[in-house]
CHARMM internal coordinates of N, CA and C (Angstrom, degrees):
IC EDIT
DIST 1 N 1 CA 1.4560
DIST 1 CA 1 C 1.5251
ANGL 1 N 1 CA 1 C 112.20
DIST 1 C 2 N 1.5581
ANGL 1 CA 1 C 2 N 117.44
DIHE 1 N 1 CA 1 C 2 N -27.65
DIST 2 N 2 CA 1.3756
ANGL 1 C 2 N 2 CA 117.89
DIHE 1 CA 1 C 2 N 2 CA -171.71
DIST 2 CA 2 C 1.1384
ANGL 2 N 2 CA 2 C 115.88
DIHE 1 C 2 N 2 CA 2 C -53.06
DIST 2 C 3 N 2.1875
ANGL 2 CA 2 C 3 N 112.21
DIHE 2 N 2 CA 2 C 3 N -39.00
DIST 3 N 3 CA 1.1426
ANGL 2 C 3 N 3 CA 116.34
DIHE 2 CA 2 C 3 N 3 CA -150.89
DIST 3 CA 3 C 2.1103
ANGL 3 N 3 CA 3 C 96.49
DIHE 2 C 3 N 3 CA 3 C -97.27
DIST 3 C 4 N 1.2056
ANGL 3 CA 3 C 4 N 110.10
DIHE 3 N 3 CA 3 C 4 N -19.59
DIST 4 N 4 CA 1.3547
ANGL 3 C 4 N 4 CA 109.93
DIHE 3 CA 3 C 4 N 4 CA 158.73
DIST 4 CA 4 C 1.5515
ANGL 4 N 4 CA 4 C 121.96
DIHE 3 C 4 N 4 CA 4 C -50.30
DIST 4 C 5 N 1.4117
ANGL 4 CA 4 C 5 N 118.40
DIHE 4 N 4 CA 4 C 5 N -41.29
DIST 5 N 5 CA 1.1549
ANGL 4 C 5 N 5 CA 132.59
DIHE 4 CA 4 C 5 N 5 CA -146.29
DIST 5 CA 5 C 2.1666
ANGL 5 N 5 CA 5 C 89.55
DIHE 4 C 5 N 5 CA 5 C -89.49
DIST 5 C 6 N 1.4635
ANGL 5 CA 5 C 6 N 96.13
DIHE 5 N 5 CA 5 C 6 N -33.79
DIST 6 N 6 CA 1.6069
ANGL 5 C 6 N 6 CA 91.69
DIHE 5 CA 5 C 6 N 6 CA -173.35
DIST 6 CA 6 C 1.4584
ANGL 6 N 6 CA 6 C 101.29
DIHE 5 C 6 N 6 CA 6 C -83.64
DIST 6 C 7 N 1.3421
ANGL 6 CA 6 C 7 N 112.62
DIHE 6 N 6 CA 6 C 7 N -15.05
DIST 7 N 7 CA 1.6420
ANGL 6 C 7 N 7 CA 111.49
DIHE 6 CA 6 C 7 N 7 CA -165.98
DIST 7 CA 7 C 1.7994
ANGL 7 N 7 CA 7 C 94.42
DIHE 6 C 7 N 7 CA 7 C -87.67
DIST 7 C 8 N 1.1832
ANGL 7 CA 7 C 8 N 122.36
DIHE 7 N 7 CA 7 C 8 N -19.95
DIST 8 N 8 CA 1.5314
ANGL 7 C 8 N 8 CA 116.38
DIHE 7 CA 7 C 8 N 8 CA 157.57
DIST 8 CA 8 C 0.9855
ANGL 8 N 8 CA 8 C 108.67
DIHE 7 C 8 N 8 CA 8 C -62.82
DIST 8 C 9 N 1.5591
ANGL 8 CA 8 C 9 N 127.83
DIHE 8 N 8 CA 8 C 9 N -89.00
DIST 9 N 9 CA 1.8046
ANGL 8 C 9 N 9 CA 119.32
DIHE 8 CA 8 C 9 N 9 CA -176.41
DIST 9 CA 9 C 1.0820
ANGL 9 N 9 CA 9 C 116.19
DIHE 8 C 9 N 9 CA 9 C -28.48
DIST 9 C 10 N 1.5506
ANGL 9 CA 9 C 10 N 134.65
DIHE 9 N 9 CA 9 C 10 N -40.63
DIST 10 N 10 CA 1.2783
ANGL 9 C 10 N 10 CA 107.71
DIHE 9 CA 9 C 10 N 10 CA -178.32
DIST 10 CA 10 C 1.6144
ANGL 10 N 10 CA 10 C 123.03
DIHE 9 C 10 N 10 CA 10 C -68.87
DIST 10 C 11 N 1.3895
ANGL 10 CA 10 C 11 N 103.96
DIHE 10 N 10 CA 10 C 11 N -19.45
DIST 11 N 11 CA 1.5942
ANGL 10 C 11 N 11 CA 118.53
DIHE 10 CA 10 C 11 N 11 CA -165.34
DIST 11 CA 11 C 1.5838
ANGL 11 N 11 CA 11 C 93.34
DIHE 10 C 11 N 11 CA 11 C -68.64
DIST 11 C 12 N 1.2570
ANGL 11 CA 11 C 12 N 112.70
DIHE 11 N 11 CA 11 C 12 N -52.79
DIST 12 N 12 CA 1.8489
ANGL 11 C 12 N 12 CA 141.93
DIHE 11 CA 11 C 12 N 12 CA -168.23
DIST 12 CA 12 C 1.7788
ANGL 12 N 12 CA 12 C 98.53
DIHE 11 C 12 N 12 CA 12 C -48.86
DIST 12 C 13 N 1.6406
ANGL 12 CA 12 C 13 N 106.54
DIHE 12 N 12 CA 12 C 13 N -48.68
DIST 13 N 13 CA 1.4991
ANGL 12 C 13 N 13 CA 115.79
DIHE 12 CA 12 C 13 N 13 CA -164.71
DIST 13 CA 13 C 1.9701
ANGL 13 N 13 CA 13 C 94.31
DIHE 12 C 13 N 13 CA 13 C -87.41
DIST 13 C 14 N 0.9969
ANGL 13 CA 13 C 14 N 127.54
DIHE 13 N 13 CA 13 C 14 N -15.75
DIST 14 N 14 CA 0.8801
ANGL 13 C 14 N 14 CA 135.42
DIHE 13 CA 13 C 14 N 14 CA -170.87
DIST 14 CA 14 C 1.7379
ANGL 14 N 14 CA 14 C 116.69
DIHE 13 C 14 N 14 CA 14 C -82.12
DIST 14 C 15 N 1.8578
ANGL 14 CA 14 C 15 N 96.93
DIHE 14 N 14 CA 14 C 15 N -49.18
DIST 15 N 15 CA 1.4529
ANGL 14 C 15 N 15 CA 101.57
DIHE 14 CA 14 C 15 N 15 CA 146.88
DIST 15 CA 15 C 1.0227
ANGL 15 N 15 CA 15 C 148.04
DIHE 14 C 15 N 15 CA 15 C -57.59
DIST 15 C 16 N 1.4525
ANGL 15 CA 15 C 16 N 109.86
DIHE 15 N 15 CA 15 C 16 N -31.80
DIST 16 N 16 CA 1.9025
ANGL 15 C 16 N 16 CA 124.93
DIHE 15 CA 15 C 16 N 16 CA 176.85
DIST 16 CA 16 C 1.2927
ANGL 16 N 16 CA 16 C 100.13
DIHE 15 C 16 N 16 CA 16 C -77.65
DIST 16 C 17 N 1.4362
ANGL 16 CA 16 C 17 N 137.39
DIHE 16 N 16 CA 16 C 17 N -30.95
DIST 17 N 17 CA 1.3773
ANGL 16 C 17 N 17 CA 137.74
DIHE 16 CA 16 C 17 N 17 CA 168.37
DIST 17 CA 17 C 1.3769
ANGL 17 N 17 CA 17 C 106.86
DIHE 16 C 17 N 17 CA 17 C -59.17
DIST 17 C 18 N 1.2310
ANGL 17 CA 17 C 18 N 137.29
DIHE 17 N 17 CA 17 C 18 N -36.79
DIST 18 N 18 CA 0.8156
ANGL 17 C 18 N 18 CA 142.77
DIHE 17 CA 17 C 18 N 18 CA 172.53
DIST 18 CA 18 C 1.7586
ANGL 18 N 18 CA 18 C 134.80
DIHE 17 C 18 N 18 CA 18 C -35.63
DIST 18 C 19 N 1.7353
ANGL 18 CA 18 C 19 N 74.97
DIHE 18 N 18 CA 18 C 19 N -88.61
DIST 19 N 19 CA 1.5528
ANGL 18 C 19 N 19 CA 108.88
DIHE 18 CA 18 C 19 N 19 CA 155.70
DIST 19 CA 19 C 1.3283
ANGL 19 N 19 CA 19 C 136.68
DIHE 18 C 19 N 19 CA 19 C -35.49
DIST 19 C 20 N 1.8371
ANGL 19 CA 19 C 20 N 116.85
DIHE 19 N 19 CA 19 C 20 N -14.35
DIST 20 N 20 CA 1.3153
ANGL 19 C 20 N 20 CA 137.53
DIHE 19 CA 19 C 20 N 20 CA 139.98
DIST 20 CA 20 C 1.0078
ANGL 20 N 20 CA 20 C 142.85
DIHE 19 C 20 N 20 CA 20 C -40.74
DIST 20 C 21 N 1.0136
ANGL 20 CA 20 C 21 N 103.57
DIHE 20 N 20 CA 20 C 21 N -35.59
DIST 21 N 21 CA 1.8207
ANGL 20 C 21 N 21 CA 120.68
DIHE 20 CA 20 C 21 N 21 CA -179.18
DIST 21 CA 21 C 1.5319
ANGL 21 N 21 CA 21 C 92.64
DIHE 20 C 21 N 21 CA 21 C -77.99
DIST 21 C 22 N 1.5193
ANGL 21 CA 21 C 22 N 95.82
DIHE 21 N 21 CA 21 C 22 N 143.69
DIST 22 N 22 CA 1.2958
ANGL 21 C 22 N 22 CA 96.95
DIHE 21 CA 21 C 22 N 22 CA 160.51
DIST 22 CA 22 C 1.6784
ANGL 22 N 22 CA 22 C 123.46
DIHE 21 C 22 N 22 CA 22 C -84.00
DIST 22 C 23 N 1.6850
ANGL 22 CA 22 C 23 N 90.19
DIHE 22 N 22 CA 22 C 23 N 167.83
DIST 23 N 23 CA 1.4639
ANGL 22 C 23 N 23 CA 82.17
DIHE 22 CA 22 C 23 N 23 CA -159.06
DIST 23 CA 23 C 1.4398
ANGL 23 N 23 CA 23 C 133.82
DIHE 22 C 23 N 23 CA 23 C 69.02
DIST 23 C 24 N 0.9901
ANGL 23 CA 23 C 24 N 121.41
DIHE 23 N 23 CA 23 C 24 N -20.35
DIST 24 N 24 CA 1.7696
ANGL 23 C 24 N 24 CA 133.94
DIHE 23 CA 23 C 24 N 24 CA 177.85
DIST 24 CA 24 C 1.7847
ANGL 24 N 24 CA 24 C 102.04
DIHE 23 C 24 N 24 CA 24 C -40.20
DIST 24 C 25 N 1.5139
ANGL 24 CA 24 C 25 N 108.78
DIHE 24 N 24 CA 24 C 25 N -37.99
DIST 25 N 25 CA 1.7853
ANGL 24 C 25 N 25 CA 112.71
DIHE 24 CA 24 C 25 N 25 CA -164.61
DIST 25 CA 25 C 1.3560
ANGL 25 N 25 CA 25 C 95.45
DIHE 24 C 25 N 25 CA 25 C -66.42
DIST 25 C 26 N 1.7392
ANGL 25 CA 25 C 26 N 135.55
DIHE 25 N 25 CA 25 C 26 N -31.79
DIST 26 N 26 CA 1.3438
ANGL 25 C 26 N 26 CA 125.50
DIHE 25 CA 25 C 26 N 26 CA -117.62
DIST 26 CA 26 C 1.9642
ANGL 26 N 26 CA 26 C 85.93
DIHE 25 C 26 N 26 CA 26 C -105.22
DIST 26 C 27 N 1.0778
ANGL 26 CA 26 C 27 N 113.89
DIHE 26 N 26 CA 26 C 27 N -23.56
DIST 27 N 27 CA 1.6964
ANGL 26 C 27 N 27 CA 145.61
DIHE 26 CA 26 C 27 N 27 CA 165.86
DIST 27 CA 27 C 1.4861
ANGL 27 N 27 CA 27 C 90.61
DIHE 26 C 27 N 27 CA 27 C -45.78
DIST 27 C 28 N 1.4420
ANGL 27 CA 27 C 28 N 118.12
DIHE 27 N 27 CA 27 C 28 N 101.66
DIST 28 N 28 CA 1.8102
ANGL 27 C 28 N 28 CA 146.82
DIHE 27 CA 27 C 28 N 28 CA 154.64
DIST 28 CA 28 C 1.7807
ANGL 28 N 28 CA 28 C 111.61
DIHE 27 C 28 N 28 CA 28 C -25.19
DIST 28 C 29 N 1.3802
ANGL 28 CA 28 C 29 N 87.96
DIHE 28 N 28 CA 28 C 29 N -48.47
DIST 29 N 29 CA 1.7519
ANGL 28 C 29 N 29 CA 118.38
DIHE 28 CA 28 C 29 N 29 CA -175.37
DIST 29 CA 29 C 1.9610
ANGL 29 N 29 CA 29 C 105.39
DIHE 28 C 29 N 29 CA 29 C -62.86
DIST 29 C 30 N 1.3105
ANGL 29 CA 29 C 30 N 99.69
DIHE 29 N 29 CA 29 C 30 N -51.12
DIST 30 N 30 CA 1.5978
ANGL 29 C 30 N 30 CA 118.70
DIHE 29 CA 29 C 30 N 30 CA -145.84
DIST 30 CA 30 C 2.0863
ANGL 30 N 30 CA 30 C 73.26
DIHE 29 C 30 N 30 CA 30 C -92.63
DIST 30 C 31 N 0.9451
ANGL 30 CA 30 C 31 N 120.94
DIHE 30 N 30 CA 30 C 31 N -82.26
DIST 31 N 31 CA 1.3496
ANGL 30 C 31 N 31 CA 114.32
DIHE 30 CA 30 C 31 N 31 CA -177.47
DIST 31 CA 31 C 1.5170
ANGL 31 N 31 CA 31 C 130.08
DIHE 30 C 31 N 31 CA 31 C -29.30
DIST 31 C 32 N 1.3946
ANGL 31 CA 31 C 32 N 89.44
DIHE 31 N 31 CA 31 C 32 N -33.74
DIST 32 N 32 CA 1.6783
ANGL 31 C 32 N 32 CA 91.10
DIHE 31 CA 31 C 32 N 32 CA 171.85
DIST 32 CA 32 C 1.3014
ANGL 32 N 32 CA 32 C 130.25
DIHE 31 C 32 N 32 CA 32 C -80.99
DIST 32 C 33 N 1.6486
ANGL 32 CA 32 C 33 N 90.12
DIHE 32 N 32 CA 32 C 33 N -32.71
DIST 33 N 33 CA 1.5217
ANGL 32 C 33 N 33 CA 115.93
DIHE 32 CA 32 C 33 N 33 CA 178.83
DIST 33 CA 33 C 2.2619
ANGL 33 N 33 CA 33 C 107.41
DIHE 32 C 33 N 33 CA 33 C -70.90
DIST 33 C 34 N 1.1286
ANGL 33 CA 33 C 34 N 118.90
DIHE 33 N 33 CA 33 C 34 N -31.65
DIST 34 N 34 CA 1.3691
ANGL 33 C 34 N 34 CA 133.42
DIHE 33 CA 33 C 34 N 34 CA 154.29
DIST 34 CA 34 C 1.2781
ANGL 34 N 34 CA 34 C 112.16
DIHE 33 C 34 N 34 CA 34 C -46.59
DIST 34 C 35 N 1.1692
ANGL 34 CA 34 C 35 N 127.26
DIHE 34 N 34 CA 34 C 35 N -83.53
DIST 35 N 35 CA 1.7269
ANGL 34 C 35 N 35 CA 145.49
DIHE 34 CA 34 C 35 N 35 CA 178.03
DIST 35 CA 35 C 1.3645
ANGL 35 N 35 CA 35 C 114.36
DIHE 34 C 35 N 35 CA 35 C -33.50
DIST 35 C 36 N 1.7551
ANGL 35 CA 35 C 36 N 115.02
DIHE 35 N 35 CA 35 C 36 N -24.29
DIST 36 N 36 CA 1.2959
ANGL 35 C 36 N 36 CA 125.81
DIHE 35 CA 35 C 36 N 36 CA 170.59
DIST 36 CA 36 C 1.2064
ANGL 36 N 36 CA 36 C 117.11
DIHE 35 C 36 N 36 CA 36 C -68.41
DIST 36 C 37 N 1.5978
ANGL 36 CA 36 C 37 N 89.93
DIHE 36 N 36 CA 36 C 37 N -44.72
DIST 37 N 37 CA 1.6967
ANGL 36 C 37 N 37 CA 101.89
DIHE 36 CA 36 C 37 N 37 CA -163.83
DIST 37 CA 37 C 1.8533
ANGL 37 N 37 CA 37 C 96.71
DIHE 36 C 37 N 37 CA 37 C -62.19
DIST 37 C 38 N 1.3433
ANGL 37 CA 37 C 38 N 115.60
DIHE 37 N 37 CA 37 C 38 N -80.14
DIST 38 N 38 CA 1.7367
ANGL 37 C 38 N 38 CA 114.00
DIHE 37 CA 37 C 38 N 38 CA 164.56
DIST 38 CA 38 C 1.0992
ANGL 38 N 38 CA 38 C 126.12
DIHE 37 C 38 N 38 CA 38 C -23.77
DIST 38 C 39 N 1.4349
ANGL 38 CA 38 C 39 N 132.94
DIHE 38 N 38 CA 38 C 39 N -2.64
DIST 39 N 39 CA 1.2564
ANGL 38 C 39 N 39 CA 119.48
DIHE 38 CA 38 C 39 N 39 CA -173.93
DIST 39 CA 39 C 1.4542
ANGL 39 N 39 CA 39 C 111.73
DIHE 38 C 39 N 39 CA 39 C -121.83
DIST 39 C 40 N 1.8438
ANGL 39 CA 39 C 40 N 113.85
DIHE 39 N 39 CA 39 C 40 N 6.12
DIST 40 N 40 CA 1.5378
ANGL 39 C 40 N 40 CA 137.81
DIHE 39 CA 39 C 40 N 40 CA 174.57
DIST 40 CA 40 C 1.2140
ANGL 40 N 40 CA 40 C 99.06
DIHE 39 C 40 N 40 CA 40 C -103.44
DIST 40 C 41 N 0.9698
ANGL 40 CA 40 C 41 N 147.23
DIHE 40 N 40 CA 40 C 41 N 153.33
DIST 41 N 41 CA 1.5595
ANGL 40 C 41 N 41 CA 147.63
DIHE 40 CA 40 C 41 N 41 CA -174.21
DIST 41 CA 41 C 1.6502
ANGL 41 N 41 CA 41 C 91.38
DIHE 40 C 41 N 41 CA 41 C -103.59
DIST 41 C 42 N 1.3310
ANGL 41 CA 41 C 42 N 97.30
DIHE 41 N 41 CA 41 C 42 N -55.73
DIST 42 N 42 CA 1.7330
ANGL 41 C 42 N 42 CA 104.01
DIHE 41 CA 41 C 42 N 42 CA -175.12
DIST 42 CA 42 C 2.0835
ANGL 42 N 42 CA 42 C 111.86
DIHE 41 C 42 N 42 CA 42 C -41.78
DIST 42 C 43 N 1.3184
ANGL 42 CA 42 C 43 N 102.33
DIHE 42 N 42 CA 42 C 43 N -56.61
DIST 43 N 43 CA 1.0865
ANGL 42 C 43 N 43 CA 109.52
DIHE 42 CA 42 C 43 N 43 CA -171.59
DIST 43 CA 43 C 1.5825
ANGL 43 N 43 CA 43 C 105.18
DIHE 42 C 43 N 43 CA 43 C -68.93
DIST 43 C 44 N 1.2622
ANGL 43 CA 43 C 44 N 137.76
DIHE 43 N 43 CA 43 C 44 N -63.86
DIST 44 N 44 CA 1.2857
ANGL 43 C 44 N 44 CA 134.06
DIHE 43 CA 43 C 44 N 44 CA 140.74
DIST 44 CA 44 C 1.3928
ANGL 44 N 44 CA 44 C 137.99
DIHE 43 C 44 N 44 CA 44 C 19.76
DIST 44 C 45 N 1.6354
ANGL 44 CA 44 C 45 N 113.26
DIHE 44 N 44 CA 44 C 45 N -63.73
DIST 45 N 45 CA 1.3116
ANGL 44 C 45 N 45 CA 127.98
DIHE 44 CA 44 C 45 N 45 CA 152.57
DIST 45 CA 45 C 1.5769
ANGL 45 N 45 CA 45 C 104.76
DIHE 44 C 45 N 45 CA 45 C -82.00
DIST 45 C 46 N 0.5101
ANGL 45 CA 45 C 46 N 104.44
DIHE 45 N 45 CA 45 C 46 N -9.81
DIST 46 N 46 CA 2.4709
ANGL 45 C 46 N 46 CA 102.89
DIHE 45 CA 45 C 46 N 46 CA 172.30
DIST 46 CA 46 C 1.6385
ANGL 46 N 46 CA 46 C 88.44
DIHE 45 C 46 N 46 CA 46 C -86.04
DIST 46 C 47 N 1.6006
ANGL 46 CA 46 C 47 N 125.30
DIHE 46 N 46 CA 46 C 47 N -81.61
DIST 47 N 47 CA 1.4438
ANGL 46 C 47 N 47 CA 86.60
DIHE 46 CA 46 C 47 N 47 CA -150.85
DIST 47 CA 47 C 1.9220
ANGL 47 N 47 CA 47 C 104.64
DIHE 46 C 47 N 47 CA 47 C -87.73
DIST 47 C 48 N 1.0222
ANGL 47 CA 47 C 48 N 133.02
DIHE 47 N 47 CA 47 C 48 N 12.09
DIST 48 N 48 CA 1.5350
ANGL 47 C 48 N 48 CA 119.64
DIHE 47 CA 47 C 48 N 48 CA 139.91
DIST 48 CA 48 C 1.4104
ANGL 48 N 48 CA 48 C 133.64
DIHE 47 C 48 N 48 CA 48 C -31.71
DIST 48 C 49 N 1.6252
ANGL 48 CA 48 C 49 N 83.88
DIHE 48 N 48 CA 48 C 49 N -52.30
DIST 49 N 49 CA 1.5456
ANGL 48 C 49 N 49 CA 101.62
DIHE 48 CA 48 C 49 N 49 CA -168.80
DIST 49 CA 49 C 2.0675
ANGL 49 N 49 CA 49 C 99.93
DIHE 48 C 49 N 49 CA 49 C -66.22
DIST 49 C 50 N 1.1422
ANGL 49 CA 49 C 50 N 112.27
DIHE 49 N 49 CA 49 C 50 N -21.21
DIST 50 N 50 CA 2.1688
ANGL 49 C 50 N 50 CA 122.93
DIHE 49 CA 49 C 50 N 50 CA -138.30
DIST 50 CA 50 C 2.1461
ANGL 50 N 50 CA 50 C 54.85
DIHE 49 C 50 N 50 CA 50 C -98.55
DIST 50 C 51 N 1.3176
ANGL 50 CA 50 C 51 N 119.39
DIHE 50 N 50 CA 50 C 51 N -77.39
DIST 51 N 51 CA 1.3849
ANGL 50 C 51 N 51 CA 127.91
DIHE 50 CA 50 C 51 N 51 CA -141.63
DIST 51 CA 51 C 2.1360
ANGL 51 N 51 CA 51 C 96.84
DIHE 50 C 51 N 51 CA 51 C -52.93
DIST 51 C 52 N 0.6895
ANGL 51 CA 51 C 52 N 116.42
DIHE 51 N 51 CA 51 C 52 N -51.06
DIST 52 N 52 CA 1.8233
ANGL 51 C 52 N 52 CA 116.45
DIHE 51 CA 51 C 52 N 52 CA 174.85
DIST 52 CA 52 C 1.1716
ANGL 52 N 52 CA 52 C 101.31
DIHE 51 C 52 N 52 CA 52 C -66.77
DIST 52 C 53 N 1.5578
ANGL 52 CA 52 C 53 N 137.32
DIHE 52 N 52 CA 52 C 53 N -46.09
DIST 53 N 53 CA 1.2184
ANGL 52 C 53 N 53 CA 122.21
DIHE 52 CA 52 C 53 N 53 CA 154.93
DIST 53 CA 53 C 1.8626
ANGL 53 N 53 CA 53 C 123.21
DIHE 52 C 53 N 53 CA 53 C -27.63
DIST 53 C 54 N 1.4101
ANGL 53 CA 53 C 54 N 105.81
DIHE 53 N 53 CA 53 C 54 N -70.94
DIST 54 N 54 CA 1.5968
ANGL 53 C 54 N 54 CA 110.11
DIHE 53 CA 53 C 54 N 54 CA 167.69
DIST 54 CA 54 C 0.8105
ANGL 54 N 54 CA 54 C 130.21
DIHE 53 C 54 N 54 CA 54 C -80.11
DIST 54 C 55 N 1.6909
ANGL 54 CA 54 C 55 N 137.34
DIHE 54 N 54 CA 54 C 55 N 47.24
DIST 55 N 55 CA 1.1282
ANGL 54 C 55 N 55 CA 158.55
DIHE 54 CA 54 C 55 N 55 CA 150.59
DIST 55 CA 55 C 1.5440
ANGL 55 N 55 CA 55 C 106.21
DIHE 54 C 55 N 55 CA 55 C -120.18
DIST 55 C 56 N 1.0636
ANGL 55 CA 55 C 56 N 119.30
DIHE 55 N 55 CA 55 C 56 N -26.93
DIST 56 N 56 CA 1.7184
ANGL 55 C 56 N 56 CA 115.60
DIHE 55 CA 55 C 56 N 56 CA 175.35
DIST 56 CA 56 C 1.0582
ANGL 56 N 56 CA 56 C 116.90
DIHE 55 C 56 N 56 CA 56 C -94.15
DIST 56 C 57 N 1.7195
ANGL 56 CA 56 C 57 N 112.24
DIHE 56 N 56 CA 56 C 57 N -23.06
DIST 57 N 57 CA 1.7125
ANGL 56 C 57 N 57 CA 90.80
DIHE 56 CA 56 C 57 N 57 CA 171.45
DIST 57 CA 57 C 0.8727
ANGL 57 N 57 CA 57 C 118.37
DIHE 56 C 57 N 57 CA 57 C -83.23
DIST 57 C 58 N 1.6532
ANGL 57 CA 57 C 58 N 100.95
DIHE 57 N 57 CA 57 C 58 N 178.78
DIST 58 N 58 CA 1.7874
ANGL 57 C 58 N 58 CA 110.40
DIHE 57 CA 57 C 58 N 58 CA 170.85
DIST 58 CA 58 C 1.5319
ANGL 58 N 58 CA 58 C 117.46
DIHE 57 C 58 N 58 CA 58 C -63.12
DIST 58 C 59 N 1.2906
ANGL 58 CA 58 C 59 N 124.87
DIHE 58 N 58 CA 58 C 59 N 156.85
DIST 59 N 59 CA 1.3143
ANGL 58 C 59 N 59 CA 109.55
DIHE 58 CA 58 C 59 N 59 CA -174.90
DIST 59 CA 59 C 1.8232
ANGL 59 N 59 CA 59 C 91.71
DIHE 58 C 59 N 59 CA 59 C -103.19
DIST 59 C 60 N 1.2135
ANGL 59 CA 59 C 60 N 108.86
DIHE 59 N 59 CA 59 C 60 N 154.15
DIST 60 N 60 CA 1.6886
ANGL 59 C 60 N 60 CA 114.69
DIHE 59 CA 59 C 60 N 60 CA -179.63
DIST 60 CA 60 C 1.7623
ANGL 60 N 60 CA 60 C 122.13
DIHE 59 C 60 N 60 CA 60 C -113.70
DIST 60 C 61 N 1.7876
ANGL 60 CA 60 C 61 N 86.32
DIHE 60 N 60 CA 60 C 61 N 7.88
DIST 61 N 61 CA 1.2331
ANGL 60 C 61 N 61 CA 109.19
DIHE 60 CA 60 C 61 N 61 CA 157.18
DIST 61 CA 61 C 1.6162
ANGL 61 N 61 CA 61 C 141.66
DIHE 60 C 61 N 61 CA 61 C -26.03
DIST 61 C 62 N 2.0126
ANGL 61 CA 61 C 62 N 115.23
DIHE 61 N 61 CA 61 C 62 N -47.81
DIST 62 N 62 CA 0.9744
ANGL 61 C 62 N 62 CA 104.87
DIHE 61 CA 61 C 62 N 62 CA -117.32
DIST 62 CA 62 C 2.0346
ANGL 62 N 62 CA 62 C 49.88
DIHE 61 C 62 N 62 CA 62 C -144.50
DIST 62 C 63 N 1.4762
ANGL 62 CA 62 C 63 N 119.37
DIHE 62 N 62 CA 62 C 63 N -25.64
DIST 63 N 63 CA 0.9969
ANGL 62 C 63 N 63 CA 106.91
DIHE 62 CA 62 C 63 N 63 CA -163.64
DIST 63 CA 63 C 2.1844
ANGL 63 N 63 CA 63 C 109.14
DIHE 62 C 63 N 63 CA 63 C -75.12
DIST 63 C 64 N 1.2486
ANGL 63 CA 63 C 64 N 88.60
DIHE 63 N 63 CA 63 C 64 N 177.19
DIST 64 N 64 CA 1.4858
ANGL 63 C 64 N 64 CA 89.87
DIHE 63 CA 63 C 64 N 64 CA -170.92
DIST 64 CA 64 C 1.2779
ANGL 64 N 64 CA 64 C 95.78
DIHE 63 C 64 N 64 CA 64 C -117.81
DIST 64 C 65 N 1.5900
ANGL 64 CA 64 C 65 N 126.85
DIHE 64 N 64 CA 64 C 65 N 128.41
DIST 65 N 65 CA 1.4850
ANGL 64 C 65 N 65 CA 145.50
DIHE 64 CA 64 C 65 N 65 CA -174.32
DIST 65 CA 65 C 1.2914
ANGL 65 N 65 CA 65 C 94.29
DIHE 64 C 65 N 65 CA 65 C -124.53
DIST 65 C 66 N 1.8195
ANGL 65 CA 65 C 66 N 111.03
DIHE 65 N 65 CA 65 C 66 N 107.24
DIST 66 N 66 CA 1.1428
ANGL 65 C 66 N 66 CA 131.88
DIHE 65 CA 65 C 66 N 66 CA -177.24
DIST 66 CA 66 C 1.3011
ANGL 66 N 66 CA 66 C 99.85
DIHE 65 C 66 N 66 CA 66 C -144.52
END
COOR INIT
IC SEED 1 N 1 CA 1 C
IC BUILD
């Protein structure tokens, strides 16, 4: 179950990456695929939890990987 449980977050972090782009909501696919997520309670509190996650970290954006 552990490795189920990480293969959600990644799916979850994968969506909030998503959901960045602009325009990403306006996507038939991406909206439906959203409406799922809200309509599981489980998944719901998963990517809440992924989305305050990526608002609190640092972004590594801006950083330089040398």
């Amino acid at each position: 179950f552990e490795k189920q449980d990480e293969l959600k977050r990644s799916a979850m972090r994968a969506v909030a990456a998503l959901l960045t782009i602009p325009e990403a909501g306006k996507s038939p696919g991406m909206a439906d695929f959203s409406a799922q997520i809200r309509t599981n309670p489980e998944l719901t509190i998963l990517f809440e939890s992924i989305q305050k996650d990526s608002t609190s970290a640092p972004s590594t954006d801006s950083m330089e990987l040398s």
